[in-house]
Backbone bond lengths (Angstrom), bond angles and torsions (degrees), N, CA, C in turn:
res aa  C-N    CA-C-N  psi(-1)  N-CA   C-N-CA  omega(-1)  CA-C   N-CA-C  phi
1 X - - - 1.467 - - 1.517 109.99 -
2 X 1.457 113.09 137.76 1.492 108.21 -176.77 1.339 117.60 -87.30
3 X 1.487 121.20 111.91 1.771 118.43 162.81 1.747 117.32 -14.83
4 X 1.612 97.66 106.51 1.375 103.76 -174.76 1.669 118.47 -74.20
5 X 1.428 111.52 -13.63 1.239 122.40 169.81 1.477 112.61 -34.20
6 X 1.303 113.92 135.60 1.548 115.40 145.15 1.132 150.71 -156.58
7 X 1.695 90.81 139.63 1.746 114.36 -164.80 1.658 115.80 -34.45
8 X 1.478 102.87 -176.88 1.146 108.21 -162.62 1.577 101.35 -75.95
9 X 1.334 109.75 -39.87 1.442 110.36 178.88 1.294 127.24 -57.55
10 X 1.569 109.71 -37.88 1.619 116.53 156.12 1.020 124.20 -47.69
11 X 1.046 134.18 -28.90 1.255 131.04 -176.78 1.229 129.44 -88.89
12 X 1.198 105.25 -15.89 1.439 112.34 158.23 1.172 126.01 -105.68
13 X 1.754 121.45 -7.30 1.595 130.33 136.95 1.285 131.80 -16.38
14 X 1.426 92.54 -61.27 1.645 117.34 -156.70 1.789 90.09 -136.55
15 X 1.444 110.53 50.49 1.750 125.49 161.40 1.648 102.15 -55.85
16 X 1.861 116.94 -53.62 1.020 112.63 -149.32 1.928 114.96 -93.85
17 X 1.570 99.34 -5.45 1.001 102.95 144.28 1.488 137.68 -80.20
18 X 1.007 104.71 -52.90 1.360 109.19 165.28 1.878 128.47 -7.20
19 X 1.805 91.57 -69.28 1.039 108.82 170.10 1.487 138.76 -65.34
20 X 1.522 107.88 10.27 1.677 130.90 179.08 1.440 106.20 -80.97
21 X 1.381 113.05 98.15 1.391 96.19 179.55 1.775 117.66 -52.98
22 X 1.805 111.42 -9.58 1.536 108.98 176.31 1.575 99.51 -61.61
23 X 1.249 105.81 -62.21 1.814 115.30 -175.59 1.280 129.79 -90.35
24 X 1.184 145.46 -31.57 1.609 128.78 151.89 1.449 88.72 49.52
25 X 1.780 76.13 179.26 1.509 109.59 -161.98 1.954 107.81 -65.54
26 X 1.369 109.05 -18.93 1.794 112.52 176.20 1.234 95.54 -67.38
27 X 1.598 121.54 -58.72 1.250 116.12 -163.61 1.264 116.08 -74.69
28 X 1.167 135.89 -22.70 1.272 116.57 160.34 1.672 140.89 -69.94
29 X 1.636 88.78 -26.72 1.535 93.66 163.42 1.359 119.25 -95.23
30 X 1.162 124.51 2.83 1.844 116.54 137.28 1.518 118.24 -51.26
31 X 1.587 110.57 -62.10 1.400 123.39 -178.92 1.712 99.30 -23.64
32 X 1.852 96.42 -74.38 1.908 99.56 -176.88 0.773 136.54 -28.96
33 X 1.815 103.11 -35.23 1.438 109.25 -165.61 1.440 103.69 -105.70
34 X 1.721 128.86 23.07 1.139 110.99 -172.86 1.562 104.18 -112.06
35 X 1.541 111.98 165.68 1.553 104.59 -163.62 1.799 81.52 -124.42
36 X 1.454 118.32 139.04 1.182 120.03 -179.72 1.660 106.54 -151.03
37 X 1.597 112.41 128.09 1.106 127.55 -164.85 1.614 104.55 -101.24
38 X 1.519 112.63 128.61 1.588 125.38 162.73 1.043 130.20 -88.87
39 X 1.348 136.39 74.76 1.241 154.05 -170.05 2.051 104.41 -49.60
40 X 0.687 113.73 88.76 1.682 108.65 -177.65 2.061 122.65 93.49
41 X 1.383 127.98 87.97 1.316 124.07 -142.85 2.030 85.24 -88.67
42 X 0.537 129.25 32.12 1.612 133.18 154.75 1.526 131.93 -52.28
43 X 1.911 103.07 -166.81 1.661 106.11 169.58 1.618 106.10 -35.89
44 X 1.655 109.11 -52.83 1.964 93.85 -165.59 1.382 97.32 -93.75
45 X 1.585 139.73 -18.60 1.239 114.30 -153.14 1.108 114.68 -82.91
46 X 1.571 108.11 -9.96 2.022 139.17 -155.50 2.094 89.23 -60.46
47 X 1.571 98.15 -75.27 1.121 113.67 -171.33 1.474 98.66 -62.98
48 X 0.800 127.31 -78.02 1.740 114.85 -172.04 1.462 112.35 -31.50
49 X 1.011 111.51 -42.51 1.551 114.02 -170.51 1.870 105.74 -68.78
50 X 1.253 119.64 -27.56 1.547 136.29 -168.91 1.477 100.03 -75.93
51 X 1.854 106.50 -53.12 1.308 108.07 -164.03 1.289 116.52 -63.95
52 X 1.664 95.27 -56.36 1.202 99.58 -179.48 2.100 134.78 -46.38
53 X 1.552 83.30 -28.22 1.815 107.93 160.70 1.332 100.14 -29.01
54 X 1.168 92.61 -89.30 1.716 126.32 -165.67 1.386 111.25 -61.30
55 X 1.776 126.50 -12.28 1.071 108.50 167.18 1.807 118.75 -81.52
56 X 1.679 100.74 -28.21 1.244 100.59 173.39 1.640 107.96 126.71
57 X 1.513 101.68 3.44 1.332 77.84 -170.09 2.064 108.09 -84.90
58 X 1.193 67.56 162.94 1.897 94.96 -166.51 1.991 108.64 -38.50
59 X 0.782 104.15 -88.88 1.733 119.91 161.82 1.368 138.26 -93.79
60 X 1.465 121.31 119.99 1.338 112.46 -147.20 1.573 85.17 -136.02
61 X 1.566 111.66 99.34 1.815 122.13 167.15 1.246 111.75 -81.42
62 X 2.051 119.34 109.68 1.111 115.08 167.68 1.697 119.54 -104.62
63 X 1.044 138.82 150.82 1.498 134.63 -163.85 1.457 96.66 -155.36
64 X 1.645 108.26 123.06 1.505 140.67 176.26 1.595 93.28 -157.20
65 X 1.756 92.38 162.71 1.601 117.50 -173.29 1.827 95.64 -132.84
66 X 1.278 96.02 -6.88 1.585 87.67 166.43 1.902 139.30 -112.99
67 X 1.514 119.54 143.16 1.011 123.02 177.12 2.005 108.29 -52.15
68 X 1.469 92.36 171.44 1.406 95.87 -177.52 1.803 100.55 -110.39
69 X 1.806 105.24 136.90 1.738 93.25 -169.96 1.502 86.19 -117.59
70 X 1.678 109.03 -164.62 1.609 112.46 -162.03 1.603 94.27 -84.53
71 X 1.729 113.35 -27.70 1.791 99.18 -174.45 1.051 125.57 -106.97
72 X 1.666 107.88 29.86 1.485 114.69 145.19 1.725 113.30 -82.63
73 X 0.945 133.89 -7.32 1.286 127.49 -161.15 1.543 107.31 -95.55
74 X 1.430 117.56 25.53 1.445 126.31 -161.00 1.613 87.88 -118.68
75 X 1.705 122.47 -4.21 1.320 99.23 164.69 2.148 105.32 -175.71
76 X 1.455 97.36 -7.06 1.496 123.07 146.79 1.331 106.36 -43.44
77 X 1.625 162.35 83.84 0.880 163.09 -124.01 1.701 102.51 -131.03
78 X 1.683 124.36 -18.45 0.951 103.96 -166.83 1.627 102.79 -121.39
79 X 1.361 98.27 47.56 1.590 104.97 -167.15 1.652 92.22 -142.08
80 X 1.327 124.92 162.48 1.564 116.80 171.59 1.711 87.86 -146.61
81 X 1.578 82.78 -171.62 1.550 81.53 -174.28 1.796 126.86 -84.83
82 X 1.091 106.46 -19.50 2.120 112.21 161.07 1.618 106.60 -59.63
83 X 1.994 118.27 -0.77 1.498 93.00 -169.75 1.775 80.41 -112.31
84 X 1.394 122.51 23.96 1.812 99.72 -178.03 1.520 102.78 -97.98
85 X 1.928 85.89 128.71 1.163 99.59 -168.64 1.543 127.96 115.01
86 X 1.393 105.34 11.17 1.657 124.31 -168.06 1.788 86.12 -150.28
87 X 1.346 74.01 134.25 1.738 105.88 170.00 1.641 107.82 -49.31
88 X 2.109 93.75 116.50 1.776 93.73 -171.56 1.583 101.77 -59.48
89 X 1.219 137.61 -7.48 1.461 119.15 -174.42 1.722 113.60 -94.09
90 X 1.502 92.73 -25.82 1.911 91.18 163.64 1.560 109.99 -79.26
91 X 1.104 128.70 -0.17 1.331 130.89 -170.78 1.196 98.76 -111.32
92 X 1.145 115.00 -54.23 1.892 114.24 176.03 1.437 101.38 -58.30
93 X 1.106 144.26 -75.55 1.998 137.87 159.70 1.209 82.43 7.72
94 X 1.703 101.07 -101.64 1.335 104.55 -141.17 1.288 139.77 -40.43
95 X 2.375 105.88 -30.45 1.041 99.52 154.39 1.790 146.27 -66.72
96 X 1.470 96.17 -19.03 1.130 105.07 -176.01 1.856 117.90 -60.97
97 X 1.795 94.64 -38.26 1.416 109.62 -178.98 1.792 120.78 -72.40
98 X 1.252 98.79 -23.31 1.442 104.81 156.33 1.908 127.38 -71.62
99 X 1.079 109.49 -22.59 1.252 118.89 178.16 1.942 104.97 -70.26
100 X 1.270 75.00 -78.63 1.870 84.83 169.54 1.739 107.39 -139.78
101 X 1.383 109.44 124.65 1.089 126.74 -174.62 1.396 103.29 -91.77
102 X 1.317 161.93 29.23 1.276 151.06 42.66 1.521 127.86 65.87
103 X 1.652 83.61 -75.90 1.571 105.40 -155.61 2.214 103.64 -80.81
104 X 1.181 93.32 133.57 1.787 92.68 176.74 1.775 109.70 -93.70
105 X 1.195 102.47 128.36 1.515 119.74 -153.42 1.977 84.13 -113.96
106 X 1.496 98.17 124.86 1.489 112.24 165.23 1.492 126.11 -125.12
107 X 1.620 99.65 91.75 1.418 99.40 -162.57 1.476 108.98 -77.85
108 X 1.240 128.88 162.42 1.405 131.78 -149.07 2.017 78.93 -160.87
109 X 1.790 103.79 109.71 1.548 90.21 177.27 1.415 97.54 -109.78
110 X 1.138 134.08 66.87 1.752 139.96 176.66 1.599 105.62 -130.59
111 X 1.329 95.50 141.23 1.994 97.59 161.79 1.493 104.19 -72.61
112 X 1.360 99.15 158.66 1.745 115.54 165.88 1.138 115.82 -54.78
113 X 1.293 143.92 129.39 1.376 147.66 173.09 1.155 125.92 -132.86
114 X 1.378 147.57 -180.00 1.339 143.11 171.70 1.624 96.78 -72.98
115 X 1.838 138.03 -40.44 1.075 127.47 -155.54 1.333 98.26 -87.94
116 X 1.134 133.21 2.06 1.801 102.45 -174.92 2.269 83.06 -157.97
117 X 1.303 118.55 19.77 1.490 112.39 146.73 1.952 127.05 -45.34
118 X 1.262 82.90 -59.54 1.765 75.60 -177.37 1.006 119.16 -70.64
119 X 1.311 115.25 -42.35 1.650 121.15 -172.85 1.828 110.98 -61.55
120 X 1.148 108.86 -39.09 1.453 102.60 157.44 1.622 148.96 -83.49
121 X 1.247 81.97 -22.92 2.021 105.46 161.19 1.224 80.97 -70.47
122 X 1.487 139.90 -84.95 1.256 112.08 -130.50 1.692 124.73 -81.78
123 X 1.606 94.17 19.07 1.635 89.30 178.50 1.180 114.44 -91.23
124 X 1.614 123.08 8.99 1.216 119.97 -175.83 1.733 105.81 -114.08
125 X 1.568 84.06 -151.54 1.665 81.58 -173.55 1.821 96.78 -138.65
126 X 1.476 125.94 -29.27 1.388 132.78 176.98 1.793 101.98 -127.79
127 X 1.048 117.82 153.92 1.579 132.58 178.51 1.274 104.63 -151.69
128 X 1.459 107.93 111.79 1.615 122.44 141.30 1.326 144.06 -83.95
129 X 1.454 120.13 95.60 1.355 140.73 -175.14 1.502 107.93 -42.68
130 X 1.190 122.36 116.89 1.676 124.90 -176.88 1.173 97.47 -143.13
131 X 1.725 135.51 36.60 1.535 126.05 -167.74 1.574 101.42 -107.81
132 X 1.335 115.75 128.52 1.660 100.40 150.97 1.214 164.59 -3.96
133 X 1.868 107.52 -54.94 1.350 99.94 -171.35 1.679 78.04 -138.18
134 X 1.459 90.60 -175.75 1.673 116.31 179.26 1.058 125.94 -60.25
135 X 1.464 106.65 -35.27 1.912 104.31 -164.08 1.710 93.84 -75.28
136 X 1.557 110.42 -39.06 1.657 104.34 171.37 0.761 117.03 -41.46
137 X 1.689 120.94 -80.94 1.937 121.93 173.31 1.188 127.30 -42.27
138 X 1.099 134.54 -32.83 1.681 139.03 150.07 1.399 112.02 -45.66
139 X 1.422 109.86 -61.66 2.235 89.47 -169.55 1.935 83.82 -87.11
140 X 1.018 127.62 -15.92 1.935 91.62 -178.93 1.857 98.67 -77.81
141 X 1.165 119.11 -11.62 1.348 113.96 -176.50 1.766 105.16 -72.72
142 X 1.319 102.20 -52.20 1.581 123.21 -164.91 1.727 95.35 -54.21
143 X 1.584 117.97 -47.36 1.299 141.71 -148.00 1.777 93.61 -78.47
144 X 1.257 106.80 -53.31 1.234 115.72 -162.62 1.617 99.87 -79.56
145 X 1.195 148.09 -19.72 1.720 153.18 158.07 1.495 95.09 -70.13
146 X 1.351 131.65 -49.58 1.762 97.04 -165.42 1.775 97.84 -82.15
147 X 1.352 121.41 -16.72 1.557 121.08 -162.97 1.448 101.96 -86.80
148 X 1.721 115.33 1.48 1.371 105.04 -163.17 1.223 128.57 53.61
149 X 1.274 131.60 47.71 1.669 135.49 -156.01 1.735 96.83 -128.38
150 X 1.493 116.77 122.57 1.281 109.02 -176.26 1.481 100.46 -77.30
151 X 1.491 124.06 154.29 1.277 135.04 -172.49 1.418 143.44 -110.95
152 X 0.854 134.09 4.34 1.439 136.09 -166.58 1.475 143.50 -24.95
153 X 1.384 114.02 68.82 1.395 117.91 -161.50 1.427 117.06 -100.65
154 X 1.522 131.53 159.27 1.207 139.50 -160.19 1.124 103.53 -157.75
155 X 1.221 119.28 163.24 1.597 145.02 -175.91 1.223 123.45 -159.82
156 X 1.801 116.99 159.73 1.311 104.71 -144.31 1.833 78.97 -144.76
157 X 1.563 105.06 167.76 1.206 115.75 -178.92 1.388 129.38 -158.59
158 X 1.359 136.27 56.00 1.729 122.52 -169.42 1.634 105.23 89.65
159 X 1.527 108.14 -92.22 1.313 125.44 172.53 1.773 116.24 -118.16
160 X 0.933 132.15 -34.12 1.783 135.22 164.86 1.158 117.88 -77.64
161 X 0.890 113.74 175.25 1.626 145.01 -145.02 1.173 124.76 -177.91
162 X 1.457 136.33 133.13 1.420 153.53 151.87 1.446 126.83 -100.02
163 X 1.626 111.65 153.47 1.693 106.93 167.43 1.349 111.64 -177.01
164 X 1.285 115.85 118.49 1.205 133.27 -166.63 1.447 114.08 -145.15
165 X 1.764 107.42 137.62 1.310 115.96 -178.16 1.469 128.44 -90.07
166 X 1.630 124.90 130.56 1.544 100.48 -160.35 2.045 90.31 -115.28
167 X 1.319 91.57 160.48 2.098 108.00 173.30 1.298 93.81 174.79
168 X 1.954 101.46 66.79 1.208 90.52 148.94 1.708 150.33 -86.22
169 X 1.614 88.24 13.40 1.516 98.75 168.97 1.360 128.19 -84.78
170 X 1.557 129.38 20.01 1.050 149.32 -160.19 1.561 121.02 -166.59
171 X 1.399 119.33 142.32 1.782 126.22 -143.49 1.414 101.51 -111.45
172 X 1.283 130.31 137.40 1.071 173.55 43.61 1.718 92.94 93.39
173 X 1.629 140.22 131.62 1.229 130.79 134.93 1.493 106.28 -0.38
174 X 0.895 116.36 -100.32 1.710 131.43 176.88 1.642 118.71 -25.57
175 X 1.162 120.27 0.98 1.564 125.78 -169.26 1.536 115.63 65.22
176 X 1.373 121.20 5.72 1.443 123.80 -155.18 2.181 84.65 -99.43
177 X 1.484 98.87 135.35 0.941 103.99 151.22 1.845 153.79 -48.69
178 X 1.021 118.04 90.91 1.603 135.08 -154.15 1.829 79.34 -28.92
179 X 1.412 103.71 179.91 1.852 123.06 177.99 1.543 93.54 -109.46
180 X 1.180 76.95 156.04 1.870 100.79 169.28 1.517 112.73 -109.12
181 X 1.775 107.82 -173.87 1.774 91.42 -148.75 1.389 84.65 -88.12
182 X 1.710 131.88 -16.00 1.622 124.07 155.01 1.192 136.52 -43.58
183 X 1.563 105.38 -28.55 1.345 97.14 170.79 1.468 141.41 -74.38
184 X 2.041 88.85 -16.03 1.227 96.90 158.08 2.148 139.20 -91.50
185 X 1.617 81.82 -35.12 1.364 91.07 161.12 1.523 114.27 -126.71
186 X 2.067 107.37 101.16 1.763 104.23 -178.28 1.196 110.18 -25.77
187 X 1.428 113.28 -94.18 1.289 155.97 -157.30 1.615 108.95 -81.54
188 X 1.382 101.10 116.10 1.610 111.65 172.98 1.483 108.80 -90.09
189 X 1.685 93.17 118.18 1.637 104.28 -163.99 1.738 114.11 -67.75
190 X 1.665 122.29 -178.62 1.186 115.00 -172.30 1.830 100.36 -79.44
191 X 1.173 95.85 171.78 1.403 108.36 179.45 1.641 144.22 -52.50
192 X 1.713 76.93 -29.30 1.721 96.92 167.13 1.176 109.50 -131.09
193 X 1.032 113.62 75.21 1.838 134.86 -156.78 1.806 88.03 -106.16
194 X 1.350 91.97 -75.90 1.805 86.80 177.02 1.543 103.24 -115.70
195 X 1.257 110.95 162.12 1.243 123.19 -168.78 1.850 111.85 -86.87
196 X 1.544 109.28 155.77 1.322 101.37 -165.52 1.558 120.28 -82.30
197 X 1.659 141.90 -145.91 1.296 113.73 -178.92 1.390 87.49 -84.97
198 X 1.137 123.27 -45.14 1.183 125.76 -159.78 1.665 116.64 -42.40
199 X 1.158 114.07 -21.48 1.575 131.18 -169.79 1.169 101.42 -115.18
200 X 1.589 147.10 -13.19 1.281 160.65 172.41 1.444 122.04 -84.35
201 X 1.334 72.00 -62.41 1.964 97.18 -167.91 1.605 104.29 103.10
202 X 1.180 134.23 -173.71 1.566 142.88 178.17 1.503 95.05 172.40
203 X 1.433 101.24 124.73 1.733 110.78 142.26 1.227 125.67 -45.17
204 X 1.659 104.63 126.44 1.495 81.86 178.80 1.497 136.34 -79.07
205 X 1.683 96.66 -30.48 1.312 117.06 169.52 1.845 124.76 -39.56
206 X 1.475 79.58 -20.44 1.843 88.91 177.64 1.276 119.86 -89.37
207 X 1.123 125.32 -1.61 1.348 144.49 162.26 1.948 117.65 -74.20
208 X 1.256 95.14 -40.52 1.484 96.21 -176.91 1.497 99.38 -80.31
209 X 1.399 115.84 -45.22 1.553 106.68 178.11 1.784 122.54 -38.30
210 X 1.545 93.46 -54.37 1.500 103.49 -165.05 1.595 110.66 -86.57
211 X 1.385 115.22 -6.89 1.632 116.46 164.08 1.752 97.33 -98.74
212 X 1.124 120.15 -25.65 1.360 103.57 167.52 1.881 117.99 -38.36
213 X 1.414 94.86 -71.19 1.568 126.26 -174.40 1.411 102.97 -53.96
214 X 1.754 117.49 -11.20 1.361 102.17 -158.43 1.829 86.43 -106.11
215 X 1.474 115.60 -12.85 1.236 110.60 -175.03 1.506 102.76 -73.38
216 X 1.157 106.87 -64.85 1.363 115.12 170.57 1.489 135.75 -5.95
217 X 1.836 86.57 -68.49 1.781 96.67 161.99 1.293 107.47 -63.51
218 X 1.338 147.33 -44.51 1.497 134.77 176.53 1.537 99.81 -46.72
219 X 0.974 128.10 -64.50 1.546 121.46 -156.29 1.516 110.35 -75.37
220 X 1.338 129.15 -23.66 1.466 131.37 161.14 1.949 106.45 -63.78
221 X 1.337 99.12 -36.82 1.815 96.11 -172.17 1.982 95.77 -56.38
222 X 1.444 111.82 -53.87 1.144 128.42 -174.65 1.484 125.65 -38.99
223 X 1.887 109.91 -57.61 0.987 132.54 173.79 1.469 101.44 -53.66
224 X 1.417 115.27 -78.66 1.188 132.69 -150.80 1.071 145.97 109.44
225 X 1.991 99.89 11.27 1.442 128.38 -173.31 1.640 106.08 -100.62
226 X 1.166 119.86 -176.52 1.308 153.02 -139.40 1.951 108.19 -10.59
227 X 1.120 107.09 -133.96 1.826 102.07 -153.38 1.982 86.86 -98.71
228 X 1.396 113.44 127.96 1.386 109.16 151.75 1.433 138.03 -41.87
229 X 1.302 117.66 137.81 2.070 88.00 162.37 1.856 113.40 -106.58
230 X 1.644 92.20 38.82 1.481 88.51 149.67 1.685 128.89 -71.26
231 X 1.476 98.35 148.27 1.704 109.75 -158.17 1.567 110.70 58.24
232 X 1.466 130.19 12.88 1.530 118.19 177.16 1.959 115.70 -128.23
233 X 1.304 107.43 110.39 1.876 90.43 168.06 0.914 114.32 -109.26
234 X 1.151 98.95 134.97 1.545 115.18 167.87 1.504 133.19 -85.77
235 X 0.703 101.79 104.90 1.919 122.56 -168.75 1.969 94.92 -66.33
236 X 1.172 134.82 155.78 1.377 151.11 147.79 1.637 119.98 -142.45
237 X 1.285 96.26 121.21 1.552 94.80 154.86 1.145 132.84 -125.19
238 X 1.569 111.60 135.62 1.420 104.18 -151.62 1.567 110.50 -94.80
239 X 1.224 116.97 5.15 1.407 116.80 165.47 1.524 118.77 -81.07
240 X 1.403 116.26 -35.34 0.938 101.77 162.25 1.442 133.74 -117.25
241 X 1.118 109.06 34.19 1.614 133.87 179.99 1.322 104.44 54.45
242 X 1.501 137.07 77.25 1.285 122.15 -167.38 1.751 116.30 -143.48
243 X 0.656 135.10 61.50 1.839 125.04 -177.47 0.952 113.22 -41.13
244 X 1.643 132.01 156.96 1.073 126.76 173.58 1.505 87.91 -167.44
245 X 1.541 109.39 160.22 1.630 135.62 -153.78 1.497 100.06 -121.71
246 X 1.342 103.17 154.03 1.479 120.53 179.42 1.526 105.98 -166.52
247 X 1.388 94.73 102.67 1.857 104.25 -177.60 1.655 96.95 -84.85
248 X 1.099 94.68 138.57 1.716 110.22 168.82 1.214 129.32 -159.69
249 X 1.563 109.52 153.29 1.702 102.54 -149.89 1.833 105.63 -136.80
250 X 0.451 128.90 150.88 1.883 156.68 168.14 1.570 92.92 -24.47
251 X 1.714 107.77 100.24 1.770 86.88 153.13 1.242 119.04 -117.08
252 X 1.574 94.17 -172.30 1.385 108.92 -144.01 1.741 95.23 -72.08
């Protein structure tokens, strides 16, 4: 666990947190001490992986199996062009360590799998979902409910976006059991259900938005400040600048 203390230099790092009466000096030395895993260093994992830098938190586990090419860099944010061709998780490090050199970076160069899921979910304490396809978000969802691991996953599309926080091992104001990521989507669709960006296309700019929002919720899960978006997704479209809500709840 990392010494939540902080130095003199921290403190004038993270001045403008500090001064949040949400985050203060507790919340920032939670941040230090929190260990948070990036499931996919991509369109969402780029920005999550940056923010979270710069927010401070302590240990930041990113895990990809892929190199970095020239037409990711149209919205891959934490890769440039001297890194195409180097492993996005030595490239994501390095950016991260330039941001704040601070932070302890545990690169993990394997895809998610059934053989080595838990053992890496469970070395953390928060995980942000930034993977591609379904069968990923399905076992880090499945993985992250029996490991007790709060969740925050998102998805991206052309022009939209989603992001929603999952703990469904834990109840609701109401005593009602939080939802799982089934309750929102039953059935994990076939493989070429929707097509990839590459066959789509995607803005890139819509990527930073919705890993923006997704850092965010990591660092509120952390803190322990303002409203969760457990049981809530949030839909965006960026064509027509629009959010929109969808409460949902645990069935039976």
């Amino acid at each position: 666990m990392n010494n939540p203390t902080l130095n003199e230099n921290e403190l004038e790092r993270y001045a403008r947190h500090l001064i949040l009466p949400e985050v203060g000096g507790a919340g920032q030395q939670k941040l230090k001490a929190a260990r948070a895993l990036i499931i996919g260093v991509g369109g969402l994992g780029s920005p999550v992986a940056l923010y979270l830098a710069a927010a401070g938190v302590g240990t930041i586990g990113i895990i990809d199996d892929d190199v970095v090419s020239l037409s990711n860099l149209q919205r891959q944010i934490a890769h440039d062009t001297s890194s195409i061709g180097d492993l996005k998780t030595e490239s994501g490090a390095n950016s991260i360590k330039r941001i704040n050199p601070s932070v302890n970076v545990n690169i993990h160069n394997s895809r998610l799998g059934d053989s080595n899921a838990e053992s890496l979910i469970g070395a953390y304490d928060i995980v942000a979902d930034g993977s591609d396809n379904f069968e990923t978000r399905y076992l880090t969802a499945r993985t992250c409910e029996k490991l007790r691991v709060p969740l925050v996953t998102a998805a991206v599309g052309r022009f939209d976006g989603s992001i929603t926080t999952l703990k469904p091992y834990s109840v609701n104001s109401e005593g009602e059991q939080n939802p799982r990521y089934i309750d929102i989507f039953p059935n994990q669709p076939p493989a070429d259900l929707l097509p990839s960006c590459a066959e789509a296309g995607i803005l890139g700019a819509l990527t930073g938005v919705i890993g923006s929002m997704q850092a965010l919720e990591v660092i509120k899960e952390i803190v322990g400040t303002g409203e969760s978006l457990v049981g809530r997704l949030v839909l965006y479209d960026a064509l027509a600048t629009r959010f929109e809500q969808i409460k949902y709840r645990r069935k039976k």
